[in-house]
C-alpha positions as CSV (number, residue, x, y, z in Angstrom):
1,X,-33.2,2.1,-32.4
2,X,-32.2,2.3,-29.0
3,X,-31.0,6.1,-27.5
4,X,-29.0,4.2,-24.4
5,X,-25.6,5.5,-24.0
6,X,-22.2,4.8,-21.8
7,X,-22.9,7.2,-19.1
8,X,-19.7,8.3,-18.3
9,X,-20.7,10.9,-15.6
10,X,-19.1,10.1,-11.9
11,X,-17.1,6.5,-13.5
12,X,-14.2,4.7,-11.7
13,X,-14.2,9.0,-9.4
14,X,-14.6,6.7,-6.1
15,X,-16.8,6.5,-3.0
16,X,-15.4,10.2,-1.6
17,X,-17.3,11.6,-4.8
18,X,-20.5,9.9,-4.9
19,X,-20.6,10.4,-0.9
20,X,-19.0,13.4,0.2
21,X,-20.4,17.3,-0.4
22,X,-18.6,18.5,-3.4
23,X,-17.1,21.2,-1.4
24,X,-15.7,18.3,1.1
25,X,-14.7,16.7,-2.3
26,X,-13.0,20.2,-4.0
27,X,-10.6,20.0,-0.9
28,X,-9.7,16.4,-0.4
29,X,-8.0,16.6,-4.5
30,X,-6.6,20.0,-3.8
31,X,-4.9,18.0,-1.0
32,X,-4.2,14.9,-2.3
33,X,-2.8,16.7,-5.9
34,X,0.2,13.7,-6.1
35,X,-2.4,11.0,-6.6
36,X,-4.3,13.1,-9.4
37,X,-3.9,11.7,-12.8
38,X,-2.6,14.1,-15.4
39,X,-6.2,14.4,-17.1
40,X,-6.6,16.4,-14.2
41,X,-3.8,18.5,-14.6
42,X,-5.3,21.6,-14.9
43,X,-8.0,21.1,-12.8
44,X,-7.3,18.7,-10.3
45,X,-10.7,19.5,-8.6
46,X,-12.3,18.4,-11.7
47,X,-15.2,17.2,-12.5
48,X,-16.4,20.9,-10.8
49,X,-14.5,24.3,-11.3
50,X,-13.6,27.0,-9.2
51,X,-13.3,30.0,-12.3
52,X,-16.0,32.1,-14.0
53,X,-16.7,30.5,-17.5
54,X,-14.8,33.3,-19.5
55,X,-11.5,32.2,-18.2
56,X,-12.2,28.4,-17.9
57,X,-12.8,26.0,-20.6
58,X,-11.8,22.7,-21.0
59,X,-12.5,19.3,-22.2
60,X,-16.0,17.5,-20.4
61,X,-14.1,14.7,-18.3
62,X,-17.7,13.0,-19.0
63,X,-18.4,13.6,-22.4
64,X,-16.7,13.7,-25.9
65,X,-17.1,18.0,-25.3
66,X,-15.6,20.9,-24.4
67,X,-17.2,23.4,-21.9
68,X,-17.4,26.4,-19.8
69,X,-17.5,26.3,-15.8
70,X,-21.6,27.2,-14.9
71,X,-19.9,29.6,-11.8
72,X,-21.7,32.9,-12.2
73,X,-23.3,35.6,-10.0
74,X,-26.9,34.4,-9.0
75,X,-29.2,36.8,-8.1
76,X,-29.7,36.4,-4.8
77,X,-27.4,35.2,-2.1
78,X,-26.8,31.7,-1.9
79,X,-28.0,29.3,0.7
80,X,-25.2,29.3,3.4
81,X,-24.8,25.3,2.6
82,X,-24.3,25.9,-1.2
83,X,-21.9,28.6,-0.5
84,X,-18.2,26.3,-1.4
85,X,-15.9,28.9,-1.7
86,X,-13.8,31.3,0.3
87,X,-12.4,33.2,-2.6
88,X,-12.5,33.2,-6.9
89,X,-10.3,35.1,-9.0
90,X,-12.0,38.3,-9.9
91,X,-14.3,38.5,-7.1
92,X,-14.8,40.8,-4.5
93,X,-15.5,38.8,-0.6
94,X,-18.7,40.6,-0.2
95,X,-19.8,39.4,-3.7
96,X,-19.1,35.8,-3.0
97,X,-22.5,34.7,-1.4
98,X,-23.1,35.1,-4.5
99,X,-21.7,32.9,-6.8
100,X,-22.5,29.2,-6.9
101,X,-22.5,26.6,-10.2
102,X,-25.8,26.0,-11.8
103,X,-29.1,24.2,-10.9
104,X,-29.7,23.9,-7.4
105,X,-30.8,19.9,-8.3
106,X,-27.2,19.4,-8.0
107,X,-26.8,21.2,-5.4
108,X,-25.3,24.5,-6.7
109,X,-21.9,22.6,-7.8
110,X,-19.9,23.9,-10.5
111,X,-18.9,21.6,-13.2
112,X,-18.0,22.5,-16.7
113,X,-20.9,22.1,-19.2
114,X,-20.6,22.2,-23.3
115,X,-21.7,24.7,-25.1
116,X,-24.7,24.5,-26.9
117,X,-25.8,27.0,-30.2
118,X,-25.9,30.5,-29.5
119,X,-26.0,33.5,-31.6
120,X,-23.1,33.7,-33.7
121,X,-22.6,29.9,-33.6
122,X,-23.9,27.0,-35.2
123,X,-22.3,24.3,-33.9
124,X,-22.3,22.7,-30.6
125,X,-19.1,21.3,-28.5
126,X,-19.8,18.3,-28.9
127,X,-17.1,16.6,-30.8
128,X,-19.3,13.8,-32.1
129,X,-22.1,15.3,-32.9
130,X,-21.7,14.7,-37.2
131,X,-23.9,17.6,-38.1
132,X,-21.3,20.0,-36.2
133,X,-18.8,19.5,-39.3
134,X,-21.3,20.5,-41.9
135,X,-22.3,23.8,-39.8
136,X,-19.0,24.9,-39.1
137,X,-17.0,27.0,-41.8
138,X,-14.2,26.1,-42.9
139,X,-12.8,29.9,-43.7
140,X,-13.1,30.5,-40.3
141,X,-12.1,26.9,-38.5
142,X,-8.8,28.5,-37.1
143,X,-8.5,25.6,-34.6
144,X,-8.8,23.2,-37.6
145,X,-11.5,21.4,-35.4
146,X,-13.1,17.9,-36.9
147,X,-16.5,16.6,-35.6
148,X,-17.9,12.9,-35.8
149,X,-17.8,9.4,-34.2
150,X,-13.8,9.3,-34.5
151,X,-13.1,13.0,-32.7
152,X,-12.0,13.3,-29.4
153,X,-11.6,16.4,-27.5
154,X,-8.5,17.9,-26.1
155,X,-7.2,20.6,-24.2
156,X,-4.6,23.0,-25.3
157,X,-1.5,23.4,-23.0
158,X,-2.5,27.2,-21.8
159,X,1.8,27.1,-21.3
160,X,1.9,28.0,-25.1
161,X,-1.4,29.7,-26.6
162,X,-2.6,28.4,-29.7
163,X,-2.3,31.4,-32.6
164,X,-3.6,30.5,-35.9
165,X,-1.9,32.4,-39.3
166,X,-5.0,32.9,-42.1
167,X,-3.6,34.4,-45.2
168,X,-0.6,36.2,-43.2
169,X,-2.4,37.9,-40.3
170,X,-2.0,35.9,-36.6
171,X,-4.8,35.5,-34.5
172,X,-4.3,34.6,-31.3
173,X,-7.0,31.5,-30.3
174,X,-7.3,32.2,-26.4
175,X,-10.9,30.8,-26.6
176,X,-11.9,28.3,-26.5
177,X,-8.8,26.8,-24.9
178,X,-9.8,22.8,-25.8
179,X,-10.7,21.8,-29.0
180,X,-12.5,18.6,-31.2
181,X,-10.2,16.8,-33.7
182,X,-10.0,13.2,-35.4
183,X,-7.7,10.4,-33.8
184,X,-7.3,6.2,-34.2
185,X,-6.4,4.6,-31.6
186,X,-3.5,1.8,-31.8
187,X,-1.6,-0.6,-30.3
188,X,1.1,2.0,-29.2
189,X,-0.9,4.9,-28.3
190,X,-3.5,7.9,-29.7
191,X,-2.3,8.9,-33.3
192,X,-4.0,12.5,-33.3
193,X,-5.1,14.2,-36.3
194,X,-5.6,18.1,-36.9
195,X,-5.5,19.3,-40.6
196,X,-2.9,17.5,-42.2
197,X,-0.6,16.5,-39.3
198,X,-0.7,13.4,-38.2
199,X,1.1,13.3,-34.5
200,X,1.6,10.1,-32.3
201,X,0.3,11.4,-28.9
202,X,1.6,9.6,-25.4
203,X,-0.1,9.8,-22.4
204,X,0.4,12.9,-20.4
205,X,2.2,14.5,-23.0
206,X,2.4,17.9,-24.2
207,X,2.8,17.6,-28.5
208,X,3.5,20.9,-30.5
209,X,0.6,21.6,-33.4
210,X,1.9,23.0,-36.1
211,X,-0.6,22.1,-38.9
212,X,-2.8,23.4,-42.3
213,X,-5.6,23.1,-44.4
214,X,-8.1,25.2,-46.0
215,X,-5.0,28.3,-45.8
216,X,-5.1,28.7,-42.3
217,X,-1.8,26.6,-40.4
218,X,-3.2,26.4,-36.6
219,X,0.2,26.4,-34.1
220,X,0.1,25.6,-30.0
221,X,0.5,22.7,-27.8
222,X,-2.4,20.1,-27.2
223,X,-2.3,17.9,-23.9
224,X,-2.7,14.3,-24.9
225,X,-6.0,12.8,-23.5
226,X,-5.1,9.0,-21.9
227,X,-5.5,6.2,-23.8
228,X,-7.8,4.6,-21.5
229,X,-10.2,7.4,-21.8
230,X,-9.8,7.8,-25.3
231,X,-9.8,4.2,-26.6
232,X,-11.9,2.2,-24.0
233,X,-15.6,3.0,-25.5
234,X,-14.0,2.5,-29.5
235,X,-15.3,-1.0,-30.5
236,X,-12.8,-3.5,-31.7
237,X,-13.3,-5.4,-34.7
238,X,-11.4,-9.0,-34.7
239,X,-11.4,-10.1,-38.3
240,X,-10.5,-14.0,-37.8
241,X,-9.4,-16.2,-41.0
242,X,-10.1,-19.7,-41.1
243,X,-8.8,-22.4,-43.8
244,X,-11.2,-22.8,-46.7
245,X,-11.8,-26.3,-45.7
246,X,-13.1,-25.5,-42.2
247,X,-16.1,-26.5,-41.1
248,X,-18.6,-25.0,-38.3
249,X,-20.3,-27.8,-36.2
């Protein structure tokens, strides 16, 4: 069985990604926000990240995931041509020689990575990793979150923070701020699915959640992923009829 996948990373991002530094890169689609497509919305310097992973997760833009921006305080200063930014929320000037993204093979760029197991968790943030659904518990599934080959991930509209309401008491769901749920993909768009709602979701649009199952009713506003992304990798089946009497040559 081959382990080959689509790789995803870096696709159809244009010649100013693969060739330019990322902090040349950072600025150019800070500049040129009018051009960004809304999957960028929140991020328009995406694929990197310019917040401290507590405060910024979002959908992988290269993987069927959510994740956490790798910028965190090294323990040394950083090498003077790994050093992209003049200022992050939260952090002093003197600190920032500091800060940088993760392994220095890519060059201390800061790009959101998923989340792997870690105490307290069981499950991944991978959407289509299948042994995520058996792992997670569904007592405690506030997002109402579906893993397997037909989820997708997306990210919530921060505009309107997801609360979810578990036998009367809110809870307000500021993490993880993106989440895995089932969707088909049709001739008219992404038909999303999280409990028992069933919502037709548009490109670039912001669609209000207000689903249930299991006693929890999950409520917030999901950002609709493109169909392109979504749909392009799903394999099409052509079912083709021919007459009984037909006859292949």
């Amino acid at each position: 069985m081959s382990m080959a996948q689509n790789w995803r990373f870096g696709k159809n991002w244009g010649c100013e990604f693969v060739q330019l530094s990322c902090y040349e890169y950072m600025k150019i689609q800070v500049a040129n926000k009018k051009y960004i497509e809304f999957f960028h919305r929140n991020n328009p310097i995406t694929p990197y990240c310019n917040k401290l992973s507590s405060t910024d997760v979002k959908c992988l833009v290269y993987d069927d995931a959510f994740g956490s921006c790798d910028l965190q305080r090294q323990k040394e200063k950083v090498p003077g041509e790994n050093q992209y930014f003049t200022s992050i929320d939260g952090v002093s000037a003197s600190d920032l020689p500091y800060y940088a993204g993760g392994p220095s093979l890519s060059d201390r760029c800061p790009i959101h990575r998923p989340f792997e197991p870690v105490t307290g968790y069981k499950y991944t943030s991978y959407c289509r990793h299948t042994e995520n659904q058996d792992n997670i518990d569904s007592q405690n599934n506030y997002a109402l979150q579906y893993f397997g080959q037909d989820s997708i991930c997306v990210n919530h509209d921060t505009y309107a923070p997801w609360i979810s309401i578990v036998g009367g008491f809110y809870r307000d769901i500021s993490f993880p701020y993106a989440s895995c749920h089932k969707y088909n993909c049709s001739s008219v768009g992404i038909e999303l699915l999280v409990g028992q709602q069933v919502t037709k979701c548009s490109d670039g649009e912001s669609i209000p959640i207000n689903a249930y199952s299991n006693n929890i009713n999950a409520r917030g506003l999901v950002l609709c992923p493109t169909c392109n992304a979504a749909c392009s990798h799903r394999n099409i089946v052509i079912l083709i009829v021919l007459p009984a009497n037909y006859l292949l040559n």
